[in-house]
Backbone as a chain_set.jsonl record, in Angstrom:
{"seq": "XXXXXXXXXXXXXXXXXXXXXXXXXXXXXXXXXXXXXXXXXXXXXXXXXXXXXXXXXXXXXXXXXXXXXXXXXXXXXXXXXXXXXXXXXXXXXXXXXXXXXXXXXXXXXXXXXXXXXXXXXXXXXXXXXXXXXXXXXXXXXXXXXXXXXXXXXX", "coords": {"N": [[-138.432, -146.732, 18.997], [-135.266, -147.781, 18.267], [-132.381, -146.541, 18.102], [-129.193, -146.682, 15.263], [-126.683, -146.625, 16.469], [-127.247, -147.108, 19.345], [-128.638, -149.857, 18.729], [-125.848, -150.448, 18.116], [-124.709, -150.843, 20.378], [-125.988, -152.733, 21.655], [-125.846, -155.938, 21.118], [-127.177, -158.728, 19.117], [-129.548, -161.055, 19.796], [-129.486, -164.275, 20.286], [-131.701, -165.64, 18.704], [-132.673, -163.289, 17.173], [-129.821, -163.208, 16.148], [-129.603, -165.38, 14.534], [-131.513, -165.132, 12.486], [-131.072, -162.147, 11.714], [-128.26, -163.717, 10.534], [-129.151, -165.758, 8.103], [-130.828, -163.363, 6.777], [-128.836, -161.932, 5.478], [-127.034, -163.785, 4.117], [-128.916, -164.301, 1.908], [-129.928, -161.948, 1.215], [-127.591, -160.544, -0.233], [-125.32, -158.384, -1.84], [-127.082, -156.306, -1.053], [-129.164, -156.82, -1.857], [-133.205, -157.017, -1.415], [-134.954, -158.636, 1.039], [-137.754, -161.03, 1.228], [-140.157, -162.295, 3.785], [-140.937, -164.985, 3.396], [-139.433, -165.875, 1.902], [-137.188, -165.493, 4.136], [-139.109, -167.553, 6.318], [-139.075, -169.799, 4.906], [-136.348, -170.717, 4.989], [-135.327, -170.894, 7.488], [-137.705, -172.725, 8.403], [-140.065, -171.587, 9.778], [-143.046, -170.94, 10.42], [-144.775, -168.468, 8.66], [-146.557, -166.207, 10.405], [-144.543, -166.514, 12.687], [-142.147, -165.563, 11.975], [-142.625, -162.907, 10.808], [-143.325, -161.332, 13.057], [-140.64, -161.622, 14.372], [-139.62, -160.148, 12.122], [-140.215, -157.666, 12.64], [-139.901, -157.248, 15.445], [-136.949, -156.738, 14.721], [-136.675, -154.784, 13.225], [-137.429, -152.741, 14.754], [-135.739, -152.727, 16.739], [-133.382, -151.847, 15.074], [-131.546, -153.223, 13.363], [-132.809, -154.397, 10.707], [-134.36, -152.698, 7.856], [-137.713, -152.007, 5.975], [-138.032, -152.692, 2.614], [-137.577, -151.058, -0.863], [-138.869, -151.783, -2.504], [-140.359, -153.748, -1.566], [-140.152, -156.465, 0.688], [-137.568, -156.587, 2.879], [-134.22, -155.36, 4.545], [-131.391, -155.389, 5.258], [-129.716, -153.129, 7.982], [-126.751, -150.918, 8.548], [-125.805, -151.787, 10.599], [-126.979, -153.737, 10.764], [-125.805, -155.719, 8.946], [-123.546, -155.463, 9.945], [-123.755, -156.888, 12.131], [-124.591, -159.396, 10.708], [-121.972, -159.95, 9.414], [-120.509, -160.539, 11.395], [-121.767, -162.678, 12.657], [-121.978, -164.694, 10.747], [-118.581, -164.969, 10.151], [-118.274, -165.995, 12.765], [-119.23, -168.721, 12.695], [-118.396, -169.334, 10.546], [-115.35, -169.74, 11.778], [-116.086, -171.271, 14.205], [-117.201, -173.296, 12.73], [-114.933, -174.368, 11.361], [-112.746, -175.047, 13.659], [-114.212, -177.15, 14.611], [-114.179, -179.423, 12.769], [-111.211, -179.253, 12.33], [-109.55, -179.376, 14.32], [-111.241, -180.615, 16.324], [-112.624, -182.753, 15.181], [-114.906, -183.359, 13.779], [-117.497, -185.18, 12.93], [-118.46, -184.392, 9.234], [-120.992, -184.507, 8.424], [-122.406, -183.8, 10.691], [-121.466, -180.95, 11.576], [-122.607, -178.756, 11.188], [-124.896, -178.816, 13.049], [-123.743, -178.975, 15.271], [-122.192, -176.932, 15.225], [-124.014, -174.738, 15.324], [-125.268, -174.867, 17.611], [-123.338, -174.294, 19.297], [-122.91, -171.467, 18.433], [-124.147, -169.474, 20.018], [-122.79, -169.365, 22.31], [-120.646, -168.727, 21.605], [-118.229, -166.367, 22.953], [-116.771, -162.779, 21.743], [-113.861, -163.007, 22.252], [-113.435, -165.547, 22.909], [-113.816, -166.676, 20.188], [-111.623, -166.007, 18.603], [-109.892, -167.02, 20.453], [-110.265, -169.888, 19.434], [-110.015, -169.343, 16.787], [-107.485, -169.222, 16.468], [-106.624, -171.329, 17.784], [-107.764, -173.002, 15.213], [-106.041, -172.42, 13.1], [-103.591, -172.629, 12.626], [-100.448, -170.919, 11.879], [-99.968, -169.05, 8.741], [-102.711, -166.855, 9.071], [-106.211, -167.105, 7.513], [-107.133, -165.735, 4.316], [-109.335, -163.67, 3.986], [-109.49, -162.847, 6.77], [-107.287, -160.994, 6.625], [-106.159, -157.596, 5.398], [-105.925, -156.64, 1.755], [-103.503, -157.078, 0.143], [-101.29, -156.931, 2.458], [-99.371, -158.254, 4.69], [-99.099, -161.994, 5.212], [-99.994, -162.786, 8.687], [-98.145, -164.22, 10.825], [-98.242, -166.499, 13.574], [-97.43, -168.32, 16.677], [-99.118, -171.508, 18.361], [-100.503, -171.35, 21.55], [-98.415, -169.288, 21.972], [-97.471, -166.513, 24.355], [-99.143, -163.431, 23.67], [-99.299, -159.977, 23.396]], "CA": [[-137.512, -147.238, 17.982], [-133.66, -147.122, 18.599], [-131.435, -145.123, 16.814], [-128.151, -147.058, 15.039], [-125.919, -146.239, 17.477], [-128.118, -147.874, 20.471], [-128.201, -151.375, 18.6], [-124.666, -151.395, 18.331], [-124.296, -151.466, 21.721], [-126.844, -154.283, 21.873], [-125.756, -157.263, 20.128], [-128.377, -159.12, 19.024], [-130.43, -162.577, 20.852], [-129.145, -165.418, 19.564], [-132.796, -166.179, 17.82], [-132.327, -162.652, 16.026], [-128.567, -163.514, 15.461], [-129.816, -166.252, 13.458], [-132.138, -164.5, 11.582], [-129.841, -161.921, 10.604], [-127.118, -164.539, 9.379], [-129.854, -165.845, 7.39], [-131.448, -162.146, 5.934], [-127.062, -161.626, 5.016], [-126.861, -164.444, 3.01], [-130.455, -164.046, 1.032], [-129.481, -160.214, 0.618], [-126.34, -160.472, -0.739], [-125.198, -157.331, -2.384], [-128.123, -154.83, -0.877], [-130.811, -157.13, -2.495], [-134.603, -156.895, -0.434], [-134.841, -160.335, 1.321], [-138.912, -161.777, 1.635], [-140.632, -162.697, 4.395], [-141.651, -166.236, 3.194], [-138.144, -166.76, 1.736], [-136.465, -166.29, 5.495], [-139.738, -168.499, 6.876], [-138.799, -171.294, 4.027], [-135.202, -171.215, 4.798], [-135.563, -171.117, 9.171], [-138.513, -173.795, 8.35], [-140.865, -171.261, 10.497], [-144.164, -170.564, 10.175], [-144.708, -166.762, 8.076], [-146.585, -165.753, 11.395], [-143.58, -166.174, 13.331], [-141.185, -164.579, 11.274], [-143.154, -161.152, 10.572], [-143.164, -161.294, 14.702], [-139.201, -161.194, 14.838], [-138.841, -158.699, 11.89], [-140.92, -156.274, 13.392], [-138.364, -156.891, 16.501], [-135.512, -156.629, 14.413], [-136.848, -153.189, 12.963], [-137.663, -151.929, 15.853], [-133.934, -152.451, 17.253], [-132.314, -150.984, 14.482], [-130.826, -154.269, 12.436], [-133.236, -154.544, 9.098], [-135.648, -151.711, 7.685], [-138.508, -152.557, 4.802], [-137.184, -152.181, 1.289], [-138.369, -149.726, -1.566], [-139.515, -152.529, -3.48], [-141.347, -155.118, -0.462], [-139.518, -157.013, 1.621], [-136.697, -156.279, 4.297], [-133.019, -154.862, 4.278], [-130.035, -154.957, 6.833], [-129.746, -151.754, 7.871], [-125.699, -150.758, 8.303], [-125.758, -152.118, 12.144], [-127.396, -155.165, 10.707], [-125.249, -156.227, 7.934], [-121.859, -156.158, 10.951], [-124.173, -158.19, 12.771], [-124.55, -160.492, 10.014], [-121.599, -160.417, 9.043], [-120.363, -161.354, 12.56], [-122.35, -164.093, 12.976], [-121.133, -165.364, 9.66], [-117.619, -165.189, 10.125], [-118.09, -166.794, 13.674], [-119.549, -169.652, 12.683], [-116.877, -170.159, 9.908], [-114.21, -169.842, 12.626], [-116.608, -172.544, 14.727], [-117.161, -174.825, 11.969], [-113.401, -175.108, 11.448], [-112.498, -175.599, 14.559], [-114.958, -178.392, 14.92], [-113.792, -180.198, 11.377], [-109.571, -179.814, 11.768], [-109.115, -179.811, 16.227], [-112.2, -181.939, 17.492], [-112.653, -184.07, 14.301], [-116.521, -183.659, 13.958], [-117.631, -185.57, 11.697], [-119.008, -183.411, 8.431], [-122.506, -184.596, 8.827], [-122.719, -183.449, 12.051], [-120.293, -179.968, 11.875], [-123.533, -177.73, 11.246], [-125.821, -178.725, 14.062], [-122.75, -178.835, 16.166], [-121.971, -175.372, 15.33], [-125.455, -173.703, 15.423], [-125.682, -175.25, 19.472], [-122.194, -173.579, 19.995], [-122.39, -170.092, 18.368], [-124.88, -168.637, 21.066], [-122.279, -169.522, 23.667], [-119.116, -168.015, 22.032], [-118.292, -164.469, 22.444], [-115.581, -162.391, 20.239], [-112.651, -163.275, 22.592], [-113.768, -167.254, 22.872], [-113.902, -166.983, 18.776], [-110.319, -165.212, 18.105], [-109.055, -168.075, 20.649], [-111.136, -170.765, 18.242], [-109.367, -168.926, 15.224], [-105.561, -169.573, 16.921], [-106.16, -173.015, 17.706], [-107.796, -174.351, 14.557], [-105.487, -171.97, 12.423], [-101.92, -172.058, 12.513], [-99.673, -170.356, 10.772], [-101.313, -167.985, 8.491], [-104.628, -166.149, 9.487], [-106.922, -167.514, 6.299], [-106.833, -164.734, 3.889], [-110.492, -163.16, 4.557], [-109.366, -162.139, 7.958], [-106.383, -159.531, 6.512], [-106.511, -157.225, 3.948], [-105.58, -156.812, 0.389], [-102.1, -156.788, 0.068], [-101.256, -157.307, 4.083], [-98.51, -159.518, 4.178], [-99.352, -162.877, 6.352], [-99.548, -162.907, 9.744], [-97.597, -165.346, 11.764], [-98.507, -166.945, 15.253], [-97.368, -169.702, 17.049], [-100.736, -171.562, 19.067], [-100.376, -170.884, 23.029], [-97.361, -168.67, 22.167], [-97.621, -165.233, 24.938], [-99.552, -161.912, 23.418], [-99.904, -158.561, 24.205]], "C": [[-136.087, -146.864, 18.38], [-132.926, -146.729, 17.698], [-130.197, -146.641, 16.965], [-127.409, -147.516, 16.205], [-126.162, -147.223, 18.692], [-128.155, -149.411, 20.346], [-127.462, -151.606, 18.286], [-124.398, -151.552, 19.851], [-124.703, -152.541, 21.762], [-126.552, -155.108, 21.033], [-127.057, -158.217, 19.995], [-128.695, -160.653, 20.103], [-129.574, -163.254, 19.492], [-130.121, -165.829, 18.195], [-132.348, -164.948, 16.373], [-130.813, -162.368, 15.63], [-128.759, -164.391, 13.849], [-130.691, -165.867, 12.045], [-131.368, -163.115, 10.566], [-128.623, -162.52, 9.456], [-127.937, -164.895, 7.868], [-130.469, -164.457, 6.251], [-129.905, -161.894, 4.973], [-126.651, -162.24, 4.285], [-127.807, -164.703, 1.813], [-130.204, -163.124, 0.632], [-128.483, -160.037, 0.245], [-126.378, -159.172, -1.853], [-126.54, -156.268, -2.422], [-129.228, -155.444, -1.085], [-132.198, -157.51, -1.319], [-134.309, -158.533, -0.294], [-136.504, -160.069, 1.448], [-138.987, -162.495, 3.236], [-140.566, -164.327, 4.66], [-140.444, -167.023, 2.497], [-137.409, -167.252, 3.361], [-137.764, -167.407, 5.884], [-139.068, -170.028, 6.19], [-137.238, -171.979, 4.769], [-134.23, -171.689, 6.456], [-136.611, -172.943, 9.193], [-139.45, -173.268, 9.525], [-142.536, -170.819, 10.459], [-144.432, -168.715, 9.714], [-145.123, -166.0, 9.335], [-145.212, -165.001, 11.927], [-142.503, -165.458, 12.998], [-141.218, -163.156, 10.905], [-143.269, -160.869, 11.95], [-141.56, -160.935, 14.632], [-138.634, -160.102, 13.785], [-139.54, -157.518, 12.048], [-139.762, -155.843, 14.458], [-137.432, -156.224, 15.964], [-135.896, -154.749, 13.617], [-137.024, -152.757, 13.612], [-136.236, -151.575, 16.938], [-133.139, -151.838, 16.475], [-131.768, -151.859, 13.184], [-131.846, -154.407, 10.986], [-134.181, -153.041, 8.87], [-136.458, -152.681, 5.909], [-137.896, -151.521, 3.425], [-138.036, -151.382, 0.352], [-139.367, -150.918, -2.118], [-140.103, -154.293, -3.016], [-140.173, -155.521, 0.063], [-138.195, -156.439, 2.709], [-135.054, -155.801, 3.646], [-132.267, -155.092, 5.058], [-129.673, -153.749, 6.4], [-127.516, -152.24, 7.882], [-125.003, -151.616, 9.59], [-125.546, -153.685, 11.664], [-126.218, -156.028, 9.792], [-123.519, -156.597, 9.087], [-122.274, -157.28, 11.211], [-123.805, -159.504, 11.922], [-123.412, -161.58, 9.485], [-120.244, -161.207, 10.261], [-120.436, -162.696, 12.966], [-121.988, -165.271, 11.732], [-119.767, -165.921, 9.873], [-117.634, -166.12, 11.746], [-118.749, -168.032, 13.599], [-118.626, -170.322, 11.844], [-115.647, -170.657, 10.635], [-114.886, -171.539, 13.782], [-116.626, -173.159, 14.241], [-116.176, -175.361, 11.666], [-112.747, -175.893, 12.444], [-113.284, -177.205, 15.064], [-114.598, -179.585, 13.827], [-111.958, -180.227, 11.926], [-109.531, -180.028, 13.515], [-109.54, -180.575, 16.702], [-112.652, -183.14, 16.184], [-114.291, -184.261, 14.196], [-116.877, -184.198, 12.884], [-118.485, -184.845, 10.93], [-120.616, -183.206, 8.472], [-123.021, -183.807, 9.951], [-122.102, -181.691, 12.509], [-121.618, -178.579, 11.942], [-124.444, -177.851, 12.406], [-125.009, -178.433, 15.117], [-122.675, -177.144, 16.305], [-123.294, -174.225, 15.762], [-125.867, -173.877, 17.209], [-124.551, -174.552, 20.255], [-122.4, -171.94, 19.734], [-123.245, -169.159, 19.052], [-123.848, -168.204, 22.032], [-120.592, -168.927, 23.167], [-119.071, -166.734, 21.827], [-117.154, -164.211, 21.821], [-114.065, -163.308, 20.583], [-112.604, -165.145, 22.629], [-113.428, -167.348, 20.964], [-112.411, -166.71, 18.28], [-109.852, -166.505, 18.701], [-109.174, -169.099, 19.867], [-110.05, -170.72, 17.443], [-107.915, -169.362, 15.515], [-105.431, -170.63, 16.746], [-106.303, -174.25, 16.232], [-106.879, -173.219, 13.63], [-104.051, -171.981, 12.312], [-101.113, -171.901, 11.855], [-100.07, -169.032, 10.495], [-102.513, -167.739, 8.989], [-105.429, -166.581, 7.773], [-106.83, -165.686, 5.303], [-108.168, -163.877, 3.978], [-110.076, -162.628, 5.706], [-108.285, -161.174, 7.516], [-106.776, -159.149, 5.268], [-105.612, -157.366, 2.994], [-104.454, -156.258, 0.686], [-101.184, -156.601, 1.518], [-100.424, -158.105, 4.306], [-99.268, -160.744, 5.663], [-99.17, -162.866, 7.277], [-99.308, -164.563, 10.47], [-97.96, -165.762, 13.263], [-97.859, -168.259, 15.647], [-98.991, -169.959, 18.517], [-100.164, -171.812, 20.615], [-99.228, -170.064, 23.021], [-98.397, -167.162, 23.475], [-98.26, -164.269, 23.853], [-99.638, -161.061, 24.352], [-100.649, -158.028, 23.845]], "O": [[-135.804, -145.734, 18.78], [-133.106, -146.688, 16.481], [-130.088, -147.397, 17.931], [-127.53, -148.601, 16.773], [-125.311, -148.065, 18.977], [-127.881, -150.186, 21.263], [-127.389, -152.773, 17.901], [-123.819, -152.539, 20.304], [-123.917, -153.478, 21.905], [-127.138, -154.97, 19.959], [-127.855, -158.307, 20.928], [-127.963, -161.052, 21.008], [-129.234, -162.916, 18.358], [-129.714, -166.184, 17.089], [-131.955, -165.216, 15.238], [-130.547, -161.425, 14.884], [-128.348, -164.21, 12.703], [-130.502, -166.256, 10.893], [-131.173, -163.035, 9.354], [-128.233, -162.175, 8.34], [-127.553, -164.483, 6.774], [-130.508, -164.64, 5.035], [-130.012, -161.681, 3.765], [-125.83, -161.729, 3.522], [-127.401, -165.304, 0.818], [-130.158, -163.138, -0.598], [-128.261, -158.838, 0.413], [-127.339, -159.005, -2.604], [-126.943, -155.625, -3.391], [-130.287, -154.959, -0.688], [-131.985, -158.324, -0.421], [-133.756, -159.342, -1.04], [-136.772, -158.912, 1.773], [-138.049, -163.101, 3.752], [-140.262, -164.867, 5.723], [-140.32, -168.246, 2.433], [-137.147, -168.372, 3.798], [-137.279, -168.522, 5.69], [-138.702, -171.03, 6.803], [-136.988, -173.158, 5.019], [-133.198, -172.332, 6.65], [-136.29, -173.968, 9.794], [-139.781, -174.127, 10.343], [-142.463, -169.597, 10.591], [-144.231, -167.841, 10.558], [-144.334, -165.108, 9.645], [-144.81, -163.841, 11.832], [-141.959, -164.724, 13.823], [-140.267, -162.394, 10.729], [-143.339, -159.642, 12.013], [-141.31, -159.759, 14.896], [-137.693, -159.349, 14.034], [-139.276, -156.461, 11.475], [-139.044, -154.846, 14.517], [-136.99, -155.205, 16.495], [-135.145, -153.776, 13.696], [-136.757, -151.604, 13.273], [-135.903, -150.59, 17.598], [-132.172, -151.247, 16.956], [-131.571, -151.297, 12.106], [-131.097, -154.568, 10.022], [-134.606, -152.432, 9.852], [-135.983, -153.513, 5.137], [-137.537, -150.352, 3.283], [-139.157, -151.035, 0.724], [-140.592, -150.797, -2.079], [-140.22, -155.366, -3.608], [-139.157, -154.858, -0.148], [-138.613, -155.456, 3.32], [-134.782, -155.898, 2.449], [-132.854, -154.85, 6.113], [-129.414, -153.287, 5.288], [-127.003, -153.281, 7.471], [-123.844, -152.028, 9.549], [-124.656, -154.505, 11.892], [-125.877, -157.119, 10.249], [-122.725, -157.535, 9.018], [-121.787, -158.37, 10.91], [-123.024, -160.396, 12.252], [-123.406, -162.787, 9.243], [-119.401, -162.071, 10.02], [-119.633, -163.517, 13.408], [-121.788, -166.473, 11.909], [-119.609, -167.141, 9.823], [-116.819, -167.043, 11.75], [-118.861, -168.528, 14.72], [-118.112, -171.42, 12.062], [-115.009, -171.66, 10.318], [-114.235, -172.563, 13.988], [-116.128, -174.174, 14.728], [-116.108, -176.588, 11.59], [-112.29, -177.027, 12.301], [-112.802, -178.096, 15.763], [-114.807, -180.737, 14.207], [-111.442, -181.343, 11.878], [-109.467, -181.22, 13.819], [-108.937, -181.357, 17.436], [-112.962, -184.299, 16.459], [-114.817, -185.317, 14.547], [-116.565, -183.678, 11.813], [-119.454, -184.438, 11.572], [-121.276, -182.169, 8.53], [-124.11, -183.233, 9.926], [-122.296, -181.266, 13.648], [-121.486, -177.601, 12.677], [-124.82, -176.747, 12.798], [-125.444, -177.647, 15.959], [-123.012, -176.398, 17.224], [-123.281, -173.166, 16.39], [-126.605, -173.13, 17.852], [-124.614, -174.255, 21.448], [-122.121, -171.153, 20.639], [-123.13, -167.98, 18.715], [-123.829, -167.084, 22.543], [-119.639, -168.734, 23.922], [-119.591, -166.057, 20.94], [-116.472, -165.12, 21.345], [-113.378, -163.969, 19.804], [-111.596, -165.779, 22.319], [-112.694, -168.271, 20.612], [-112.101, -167.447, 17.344], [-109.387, -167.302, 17.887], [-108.082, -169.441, 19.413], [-109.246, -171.639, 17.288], [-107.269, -169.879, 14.603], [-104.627, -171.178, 15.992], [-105.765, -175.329, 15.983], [-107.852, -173.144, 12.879], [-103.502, -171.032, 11.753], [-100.87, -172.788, 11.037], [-100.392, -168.136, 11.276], [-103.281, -168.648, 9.306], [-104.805, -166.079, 6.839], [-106.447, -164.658, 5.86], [-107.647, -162.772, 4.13], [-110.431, -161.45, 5.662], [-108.372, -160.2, 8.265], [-107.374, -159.75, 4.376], [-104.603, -158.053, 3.153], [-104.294, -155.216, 1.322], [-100.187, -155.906, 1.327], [-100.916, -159.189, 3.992], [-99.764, -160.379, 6.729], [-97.952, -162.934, 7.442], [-100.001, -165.576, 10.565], [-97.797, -164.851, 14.074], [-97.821, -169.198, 14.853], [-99.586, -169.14, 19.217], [-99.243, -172.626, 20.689], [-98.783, -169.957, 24.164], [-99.607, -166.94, 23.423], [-97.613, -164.444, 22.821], [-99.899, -161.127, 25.553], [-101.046, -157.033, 24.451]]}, "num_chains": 1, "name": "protein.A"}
């Protein structure tokens, strides 16, 4: 079993990326997620799904709850909420820069967010953002940050 620590180094597989995003939005505020809810909401067979959260407990990202079903541990819940926010930053970019049409902006995105890593996603966030940073990315009371898009950083 790996200790915390160990699966932050390891970012998760894409498959159990997805499964986390999924356990992160089912568990919202601490609450136990089901088995047979993630199967319903993947469209996987219950088998297969008690197969990857065995994985995912065994890496560190969910543990079993007091009261049945599963948890994101403290690791898991970054993850989640990682994979969350990078798909928001992908699905934008695919709706205001490349013009995807709406129908199409979720399958689009779910075939891209394997393939972008943090620094691919921050560039994402420049191009379809300009101006302000959306207010979710700074904190409370933070005044707006400014950019211009291909301007120089350091």
């Amino acid at each position: 079993m790996h200790t915390e620590t160990e699966s932050e180094l390891r970012p998760p597989s894409p498959a159990e990326a997805r499964y986390l995003e999924v356990m992160g939005r089912l568990g919202r505020h601490g609450a136990s997620v089901s088995g047979a809810s993630i199967a319903r909401q993947l469209g996987l067979s219950a088998p297969t799904v008690h197969e990857m959260l065995r994985r995912l407990e065994a890496d560190g990202f969910i543990q079993r709850a007091e009261n049945r079903g599963w948890r994101l541990t403290d690791t898991g819940r970054r993850q989640a909420d990682a994979v969350r926010r990078r798909r928001r930053v992908v699905e934008h970019f695919l709706r205001t820069v490349l013009d995807v049409p709406e129908d199409e902006v979720a399958e689009e995105a779910d075939a891209l967010l394997t393939a972008v890593s943090p620094k691919l996603e921050e560039r994402l966030r420049l191009a379809s953002w300009p101006g302000d940073r959306p207010c979710a990315e700074r904190g409370v009371g933070d005044p707006p940050v400014r950019f211009l898009v291909g301007a120089a950083r350091s």
